[in-house]
N, C-alpha and C positions, 0 to 999 in steps of 0.2 A: 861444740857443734862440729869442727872437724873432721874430728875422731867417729864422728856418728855418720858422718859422710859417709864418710871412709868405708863403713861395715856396707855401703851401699854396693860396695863393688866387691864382695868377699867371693861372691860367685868364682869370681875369674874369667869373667865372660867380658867381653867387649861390651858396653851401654852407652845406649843414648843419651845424654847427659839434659838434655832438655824433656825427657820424659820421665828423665827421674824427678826431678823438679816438680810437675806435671801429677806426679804419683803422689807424694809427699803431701801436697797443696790441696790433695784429692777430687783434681779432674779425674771421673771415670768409662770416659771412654773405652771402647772395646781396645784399641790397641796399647793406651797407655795399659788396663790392666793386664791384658797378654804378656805385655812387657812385665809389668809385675811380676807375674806367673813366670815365665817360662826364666825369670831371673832371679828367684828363690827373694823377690822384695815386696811382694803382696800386701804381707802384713803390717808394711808402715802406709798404704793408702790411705789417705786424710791423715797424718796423725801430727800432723805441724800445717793446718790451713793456711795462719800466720806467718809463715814462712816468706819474705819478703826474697823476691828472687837476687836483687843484689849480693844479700848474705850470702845466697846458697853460692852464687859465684864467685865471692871471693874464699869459700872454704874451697870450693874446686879448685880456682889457683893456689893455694897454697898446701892442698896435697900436690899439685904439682914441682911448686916449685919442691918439696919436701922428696920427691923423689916416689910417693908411695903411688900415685897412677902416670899413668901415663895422655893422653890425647890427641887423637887422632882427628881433624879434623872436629866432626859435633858427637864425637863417641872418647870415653871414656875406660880403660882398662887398669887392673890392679895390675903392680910391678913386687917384684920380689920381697924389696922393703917394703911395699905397706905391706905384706903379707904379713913378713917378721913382724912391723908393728901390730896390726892384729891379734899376734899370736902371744901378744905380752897382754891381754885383757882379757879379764873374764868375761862373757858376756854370756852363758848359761841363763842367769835371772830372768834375761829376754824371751826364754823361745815359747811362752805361753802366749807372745804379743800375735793380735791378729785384729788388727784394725780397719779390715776389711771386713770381715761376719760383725765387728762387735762396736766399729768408730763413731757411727753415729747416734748411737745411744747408749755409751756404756757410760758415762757417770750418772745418767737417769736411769739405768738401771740399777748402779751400784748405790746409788743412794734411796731409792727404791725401796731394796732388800734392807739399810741399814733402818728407814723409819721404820717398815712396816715388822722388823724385830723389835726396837724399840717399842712398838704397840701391844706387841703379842706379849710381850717379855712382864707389861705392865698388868696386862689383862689378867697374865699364869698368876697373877701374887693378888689379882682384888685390886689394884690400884687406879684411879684416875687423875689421881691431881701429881701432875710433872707436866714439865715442858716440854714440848713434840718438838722434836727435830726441823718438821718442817711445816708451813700453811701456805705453800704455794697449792693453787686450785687441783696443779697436775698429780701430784703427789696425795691431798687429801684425796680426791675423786679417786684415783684407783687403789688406794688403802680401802676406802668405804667400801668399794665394789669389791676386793677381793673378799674381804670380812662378811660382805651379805649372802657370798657364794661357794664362803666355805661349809665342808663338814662339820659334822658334830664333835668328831674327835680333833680339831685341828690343834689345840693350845697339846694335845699327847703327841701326835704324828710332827708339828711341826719342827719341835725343839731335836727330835731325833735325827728327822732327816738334817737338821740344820748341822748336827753332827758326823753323819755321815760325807756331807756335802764336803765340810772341812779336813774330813781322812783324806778324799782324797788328793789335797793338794801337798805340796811338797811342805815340808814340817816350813820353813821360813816363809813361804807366801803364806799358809795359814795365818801364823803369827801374825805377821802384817796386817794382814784382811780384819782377823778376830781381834785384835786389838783398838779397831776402829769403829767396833759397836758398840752402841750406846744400849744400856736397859737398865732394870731392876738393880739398885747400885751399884752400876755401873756406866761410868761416864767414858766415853771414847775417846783415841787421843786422834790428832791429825794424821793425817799420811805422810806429812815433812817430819813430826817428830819423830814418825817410827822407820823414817829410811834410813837405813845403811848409811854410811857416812859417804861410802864411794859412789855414792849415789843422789847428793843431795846438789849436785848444780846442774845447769839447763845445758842439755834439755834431757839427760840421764835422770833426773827424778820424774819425769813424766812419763819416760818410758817404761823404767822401774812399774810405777803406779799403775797406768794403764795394761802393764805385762800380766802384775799378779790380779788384776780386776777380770782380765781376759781368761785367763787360765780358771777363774771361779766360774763366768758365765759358759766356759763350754762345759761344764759339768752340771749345771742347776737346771737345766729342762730336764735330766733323769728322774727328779724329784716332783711327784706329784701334790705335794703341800707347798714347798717352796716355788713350784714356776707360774703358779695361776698370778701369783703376787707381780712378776714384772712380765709377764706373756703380750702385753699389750705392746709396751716400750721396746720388747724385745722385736716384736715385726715391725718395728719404726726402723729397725737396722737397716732390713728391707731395702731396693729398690720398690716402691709400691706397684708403679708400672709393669718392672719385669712381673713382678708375683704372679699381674694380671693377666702376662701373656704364657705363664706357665702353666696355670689355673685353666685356661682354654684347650692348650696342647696334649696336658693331662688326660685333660676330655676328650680327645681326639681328632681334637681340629688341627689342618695343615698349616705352614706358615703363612702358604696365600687365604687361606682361610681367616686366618687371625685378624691377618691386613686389611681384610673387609672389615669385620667385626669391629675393630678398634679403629679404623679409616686411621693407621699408621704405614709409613713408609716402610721398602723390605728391609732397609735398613736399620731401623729401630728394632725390628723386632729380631735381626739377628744380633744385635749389643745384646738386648734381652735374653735373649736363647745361648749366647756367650757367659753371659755376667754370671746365669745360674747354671752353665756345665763347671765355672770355677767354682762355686760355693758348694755344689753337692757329690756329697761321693756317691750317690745314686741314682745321678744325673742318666736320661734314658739315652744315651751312646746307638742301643739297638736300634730306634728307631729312625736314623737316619744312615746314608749310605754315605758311609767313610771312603776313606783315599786308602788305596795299595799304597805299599812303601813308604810309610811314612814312620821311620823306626830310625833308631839310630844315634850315634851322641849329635849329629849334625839335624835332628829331628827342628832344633828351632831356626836354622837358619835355610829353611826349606822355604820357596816361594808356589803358593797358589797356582801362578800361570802355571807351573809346571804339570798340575795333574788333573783329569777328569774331571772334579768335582767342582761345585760350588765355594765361594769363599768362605761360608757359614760351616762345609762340612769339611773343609780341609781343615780352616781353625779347632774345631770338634777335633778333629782324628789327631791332630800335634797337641791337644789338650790334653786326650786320652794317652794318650803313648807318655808324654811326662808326666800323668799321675801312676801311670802303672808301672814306672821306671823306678820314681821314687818310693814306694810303695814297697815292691821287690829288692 
C-alpha cells in the first residue's frame, strides 16, 4: 500500500494530502477532481472506496519517515528518494487504469462481455445445455435484451469484432482478459490465477485487474456488435445528473437556464459543467468566455480572484490549457 501511495506523488507537484484521500475513496467533488486533473491522479478516483483513512495516514507517515515525501503543513511533495524509489518499479501495466470514465461500472461491464460471450459462444455451436455464468436479474435482463436487438449476422460479426477488439490491446493484457472467458470448451480461469506474480498482493492485483479491464472498455464502444451488449452499464459510469445538464446545454440552453429547468443550484451545475470538460475531449471550450492568460507551467496554481471571469470559466480555461499542454 505504500508504495502505491507513493506513485500518488510522482507528479512532483506539491498535494494536498487530504484530497488525495478524498480522490481515492471517490468523493467527487469539483475540486477534489480538479485536483485529480491537474495532478496527473484522475485515474485512481474511487478505486479504493474502502480505504480506511487511518491506513492511508499511516502509509503517509511512513513515506515520510522513509525519506521519499516530504510535508508541509496539509501538503505533501515527492523528495529525490522517493523519486529513485519510483524509479526502481515498473509500473507500465497501469497506464490503461482510468477509474474515473470506467470505476463505477466496470466489473459489470466486464462481466457482462464475459457472460454474454459465454452465450454467443454456445449459441455458434447449437448448444443449450451448460451452465451460465451468471442468473443475477441484471446480467440475464440485458443478455435477453441485447439478443432480441440484435442483427441477423450477429453470431458472424460478433466473433470477428471480438477479435479485433483484442489486436488492439497490448499482447499481455490480451492474454489476461482472453484467458478469462468462459465458452464452447472453454472454461475460464480467474484473474488471481493469471496475475503476474509481481502483481498478486493488495492492492497491485486490483490495480493490475482493473488496469487491463480499463484499457478493454476504452476500445469496445468502436465495436458495433460488441458495445450494444454493455451500452447500458456503460452510462451507469456516468454522473446521471451531469448527463442531464449536458443534454440541456447541448440543446442550447444557458447555465441560468438549466437552473430553472432543473430548479438546481449555479453551483451544481457548474460541478456538472466541470466533471464533463474532464471526461471529454470535445467538450464545447467555444462556447464560453475563457480567461486571457492563463498558460503556462504555473497554469495550476493560478487563482480565479485574479482574472475577469467566472469561477466556472476560469476552471474551463486551466482545464483547457492542461489538456492541450499534455496533448502537444
Amino acid at each position: 500500500m505504500d508504495l502505491f501511495i507513493l506513485t500518488l506523488f510522482a507528479s512532483g507537484y506539491k498535494l494536498r494530502i487530504s484530497t488525495l484521500y478524498q480522490l481515492l475513496t471517490g468523493r467527487r467533488t469539483s475540486s477534489v477532481l480538479l485536483h485529480g486533473f491537474f495532478y496527473d491522479n484522475l485515474n485512481v478516483c474511487g478505486l479504493l472506496p474502502d480505504l480506511k483513512n487511518e491506513r492511508f495516514k499511516r502509509a503517509i507517515a511512513q513515506l515520510e519517515k522513509n525519506g521519499w515525501i516530504t510535508r508541509t503543513e496539509s501538503f505533501g511533495q515527492l523528495t529525490t528518494s522517493g523519486q529513485a524509489e519510483l524509479a526502481q518499479h515498473d509500473f507500465t501495466p497501469l497506464v490503461g487504469l482510468n477509474s474515473f470514465r470506467y470505476g463505477r461500472m466496470r466489473q459489470e461491464c466486464w462481466q457482462l462481455l464475459n457472460f454474454g460471450i459465454q452465450v454467443l459462444s454456445f449459441l455458434a455451436h447449437g448448444q443449450k445445455d451448460y451452465v451460465p455464468l451468471e442468473n443475477r436479474p441484471l446480467y440475464l435482463t440485458q443478455v435477453k435484451h441485447f439478443l432480441a436487438q440484435a442483427p441477423a449476422d450477429l453470431l458472424e460479426k460478433f466473433p470477428q469484432e471480438l477479435t479485433a477488439l483484442f489486436a488492439k490491446l497490448p499482447e499481455a493484457s490480451a492474454d489476461f482478459l482472453a484467458n478469462q472467458l468462459t465458452g464452447f470448451q472453454q472454461n475460464g480461469q480467474t484473474a488471481f490465477q493469471l496475475l503476474p506474480s509481481a502483481w498478486q498482493n493488495t492492492p497491485w492485483d486490483k490495480l493490475y485487474t482493473a488496469s487491463q479491464q480499463d484499457l478493454l472498455l476504452a476500445h469496445v464502444r468502436q465495436f458495433p456488435s460488441l458495445y450494444p451488449l454493455i451500452v447500458a452499464a456503460d452510462q451507469k459510469n456516468y454522473n446521471h445528473s451531469m448527463l442531464l445538464t449536458r443534454q440541456l446545454f447541448l440543446a442550447g440552453d444557458s447555465v441560468k437556464a438549466i437552473m430553472t429547468k432543473r430548479q438546481l443550484k449555479e453551483g451544481t451545475i457548474t460541478d456538472h459543467l466541470l466533471e464533463w470538460a474532464l471526461l471529454d475531449a470535445n467538450f464545447p471550450f467555444e462556447r464560453f468566455e475563457l480567461a486571457t492568460g492563463v498558460t503556462g507551467e504555473a497554469v495550476r496554481d493560478l487563482q480565479y480572484q485574479d482574472f475577469d471571469v467566472s469561477y466556472l470559466n476560469f476552471r474551463l480555461s486551466q482545464i483547457k490549457e492542461v489538456k492541450q499542454t499534455r496533448w502537444n
